[in-house]
C-alpha positions as CSV (number, residue, x, y, z in Angstrom):
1,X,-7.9,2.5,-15.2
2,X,-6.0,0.1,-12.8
3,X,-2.8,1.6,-11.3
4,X,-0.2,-0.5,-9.0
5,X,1.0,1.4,-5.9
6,X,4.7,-0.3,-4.9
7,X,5.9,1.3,-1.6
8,X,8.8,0.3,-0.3
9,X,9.4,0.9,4.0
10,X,12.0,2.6,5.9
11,X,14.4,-0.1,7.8
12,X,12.7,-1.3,11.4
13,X,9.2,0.2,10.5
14,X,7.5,-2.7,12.2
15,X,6.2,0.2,15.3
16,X,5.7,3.2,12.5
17,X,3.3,0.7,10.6
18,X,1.3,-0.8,13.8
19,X,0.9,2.9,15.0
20,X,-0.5,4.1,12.0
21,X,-2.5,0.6,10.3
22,X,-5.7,1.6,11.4
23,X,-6.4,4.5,9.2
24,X,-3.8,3.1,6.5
25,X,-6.4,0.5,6.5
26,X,-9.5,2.7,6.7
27,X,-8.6,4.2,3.2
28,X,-8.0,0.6,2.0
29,X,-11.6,-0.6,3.1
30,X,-13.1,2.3,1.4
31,X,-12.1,1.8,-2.2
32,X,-13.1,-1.9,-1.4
33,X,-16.6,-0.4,-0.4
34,X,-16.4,1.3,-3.6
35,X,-15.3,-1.8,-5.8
36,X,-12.2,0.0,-6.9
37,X,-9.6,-2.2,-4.9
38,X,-8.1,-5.3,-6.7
39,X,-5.7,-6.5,-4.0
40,X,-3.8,-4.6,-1.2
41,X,-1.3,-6.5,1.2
42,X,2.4,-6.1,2.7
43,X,5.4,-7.2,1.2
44,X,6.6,-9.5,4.5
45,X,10.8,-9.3,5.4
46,X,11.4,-13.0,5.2
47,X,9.5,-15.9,3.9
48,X,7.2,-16.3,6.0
49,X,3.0,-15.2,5.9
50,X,3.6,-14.0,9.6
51,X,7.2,-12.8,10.1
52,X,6.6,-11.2,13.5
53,X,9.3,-9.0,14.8
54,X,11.0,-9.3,10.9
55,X,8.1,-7.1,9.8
56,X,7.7,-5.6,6.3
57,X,9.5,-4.2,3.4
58,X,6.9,-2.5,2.0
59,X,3.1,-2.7,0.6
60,X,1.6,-3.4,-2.6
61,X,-1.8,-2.1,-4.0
62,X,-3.8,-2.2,-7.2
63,X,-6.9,0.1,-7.6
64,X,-9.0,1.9,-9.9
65,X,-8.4,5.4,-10.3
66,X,-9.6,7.8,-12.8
67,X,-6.0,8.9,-13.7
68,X,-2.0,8.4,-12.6
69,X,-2.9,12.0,-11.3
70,X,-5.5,10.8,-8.7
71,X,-3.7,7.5,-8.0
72,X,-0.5,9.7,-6.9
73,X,-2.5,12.3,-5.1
74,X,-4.4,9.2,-3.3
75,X,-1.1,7.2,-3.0
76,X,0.7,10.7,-1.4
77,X,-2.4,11.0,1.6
78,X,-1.2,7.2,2.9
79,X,-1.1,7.7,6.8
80,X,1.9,5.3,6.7
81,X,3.9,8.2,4.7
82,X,2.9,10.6,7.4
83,X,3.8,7.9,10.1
84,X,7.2,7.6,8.2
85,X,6.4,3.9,7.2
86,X,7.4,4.4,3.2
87,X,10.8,5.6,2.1
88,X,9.7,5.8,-1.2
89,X,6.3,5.0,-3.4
90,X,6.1,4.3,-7.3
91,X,2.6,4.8,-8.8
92,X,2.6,3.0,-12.3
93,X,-0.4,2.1,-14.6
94,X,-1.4,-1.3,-14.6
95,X,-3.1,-3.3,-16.9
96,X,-4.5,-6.8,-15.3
97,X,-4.4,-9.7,-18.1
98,X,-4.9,-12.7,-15.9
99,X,-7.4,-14.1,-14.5
């Protein structure tokens, strides 16, 4: 089943996320390997594709997982909540309609 992953970043986490994007994106290119990613990007603090110094307010990502179980446990081992990136993360089932 598909499950979205909302995480929503700590104020000024700009340097926490650069630090840590490597191996946040790592795990990301691995469930792409494995056909399991739908989409993955950041949420960016102003209206803007590239909002420099404004930075992020948090991520979004929709995968397959066998259960809400494994999508939290996966969701849990981000690097950017070890980096201190994510003030908070909400794992919900998702059920894609379109297109």
């Amino acid at each position: 089943m598909l499950y979205a992953i909302f995480s929503e970043d700590v104020d000024n986490s700009l340097p926490l996320r650069m630090k840590a994007r490597p191996a946040h994106l790592e795990r990301l290119q691995k469930l792409k390997d494995e056909g399991r990613l739908v989409l993955a990007g950041p949420c960016p603090a102003i209206d803007s594709n590239d909002p420099g110094e404004a930075g992020f307010t948090g991520s979004l990502v929709v995968a397959e997982f066998v259960s809400l179980n494994e999508a939290q446990a996966w969701a849990d081992a981000d690097p950017y909540i070890e980096a201190g990136v994510y003030q908070q993360v909400i794992v919900k089932p998702f059920k894609k309609v379109l297109p």
